[in-house]
N, C-alpha and C positions, 0 to 999 in steps of 0.2 A: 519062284519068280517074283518081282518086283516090279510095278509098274509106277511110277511119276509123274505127276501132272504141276508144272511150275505156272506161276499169274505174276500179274505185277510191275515189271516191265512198263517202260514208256522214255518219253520223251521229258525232260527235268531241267530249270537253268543251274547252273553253277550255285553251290550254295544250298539246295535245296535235299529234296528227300525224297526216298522211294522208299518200298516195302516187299519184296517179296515173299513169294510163297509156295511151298512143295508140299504135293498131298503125296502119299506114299499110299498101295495099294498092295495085296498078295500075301507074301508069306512077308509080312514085316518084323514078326518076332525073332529073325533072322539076322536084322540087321545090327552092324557093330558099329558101325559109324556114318556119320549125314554130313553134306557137306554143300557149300555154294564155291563153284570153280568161273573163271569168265576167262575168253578169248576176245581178242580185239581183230581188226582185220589184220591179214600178213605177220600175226603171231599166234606163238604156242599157246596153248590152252594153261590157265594157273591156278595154283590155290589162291580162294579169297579166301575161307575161312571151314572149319571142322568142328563140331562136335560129337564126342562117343558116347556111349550108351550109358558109360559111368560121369558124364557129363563134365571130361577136360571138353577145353575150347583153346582152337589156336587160331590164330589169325594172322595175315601176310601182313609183314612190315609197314605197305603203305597204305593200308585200311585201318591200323590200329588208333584205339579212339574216336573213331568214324564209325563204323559196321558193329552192328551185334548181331551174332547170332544165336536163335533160340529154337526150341521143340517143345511139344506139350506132354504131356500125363502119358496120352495113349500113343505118342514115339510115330506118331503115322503124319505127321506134318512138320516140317523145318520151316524157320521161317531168317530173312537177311533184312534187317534193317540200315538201309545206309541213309545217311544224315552228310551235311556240308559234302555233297558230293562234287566231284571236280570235272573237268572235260575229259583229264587220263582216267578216269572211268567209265569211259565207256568201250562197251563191249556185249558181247553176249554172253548171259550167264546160266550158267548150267547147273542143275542139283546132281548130288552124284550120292549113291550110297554105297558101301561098301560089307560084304558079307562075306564071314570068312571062312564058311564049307561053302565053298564054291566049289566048280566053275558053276558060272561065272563069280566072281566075286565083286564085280564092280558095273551097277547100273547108272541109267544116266537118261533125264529129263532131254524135252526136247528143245530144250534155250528157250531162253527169254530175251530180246533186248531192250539195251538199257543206255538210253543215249543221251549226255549231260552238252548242255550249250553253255558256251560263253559269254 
C-alpha cells in the first residue's frame, strides 16, 4: 500500500509560480512511476507530467517549457514546478503513482488546487 499527501496548491496571477509537492508513504520501493495529473471542472482528469524510476520524464504538450518535474535520492517525494502559469491551468491536481504488481497498480493523492487569475 501507498499513501500520498500533496501541498502547494493555491491561488497565482497569470504569469507566476507554484510548487508543488507529493510525500509518498508505505511500501514505496514498489513504485515504477510518479506522476502529477489535473482536472479542471466539467473535464476529464489528464496527464501533466511523469517520471520513472529510471528517470524518463514526459510531459503534456501544453505544459512543456513550463512545468518540471522532479524526485529526490530516496523516490518518496515528487515534486511539479510550474512557472509562467496561465488561467488554462487551473484545475485540480493530483499525484498519482503507479505500481506494477498490483492490484492496485495505481494510487492517487487527494488533489490539490491550483487556481491562476487573470
Amino acid at each position: 500500500q501507498v499513501q500520498l499527501v500533496e501541498s502547494g496548491g493555491g491561488l497565482v496571477q497569470a504569469g507566476g509560480s507554484l510548487r508543488l509537492s507529493c510525500a509518498a508513504s508505505g511500501t514505496i520501493a514498489s513504485i515504477n512511476t510518479k506522476g502529477w495529473y489535473r482536472q479542471a471542472p466539467g473535464k476529464q482528469r489528464d496527464l501533466v507530467a511523469t517520471i520513472t524510476s529510471s528517470g524518463n520524464i514526459d510531459y503534456a504538450d501544453s505544459v512543456k517549457g513550463r512545468f518540471t518535474i522532479s524526485t529526490n535520492n530516496a523516490k518518496n517525494t515528487v515534486w511539479l514546478q510550474m512557472n509562467s502559469l496561465k488561467p488554462e491551468d487551473t484545475a485540480v491536481y493530483y499525484c498519482n503513482v503507479y505500481v506494477p504488481h498490483g492490484p492496485p497498480w495505481n494510487y492517487w493523492g487527494q488533489g490539490t488546487q491550483v487556481t491562476v487569475s487573470s
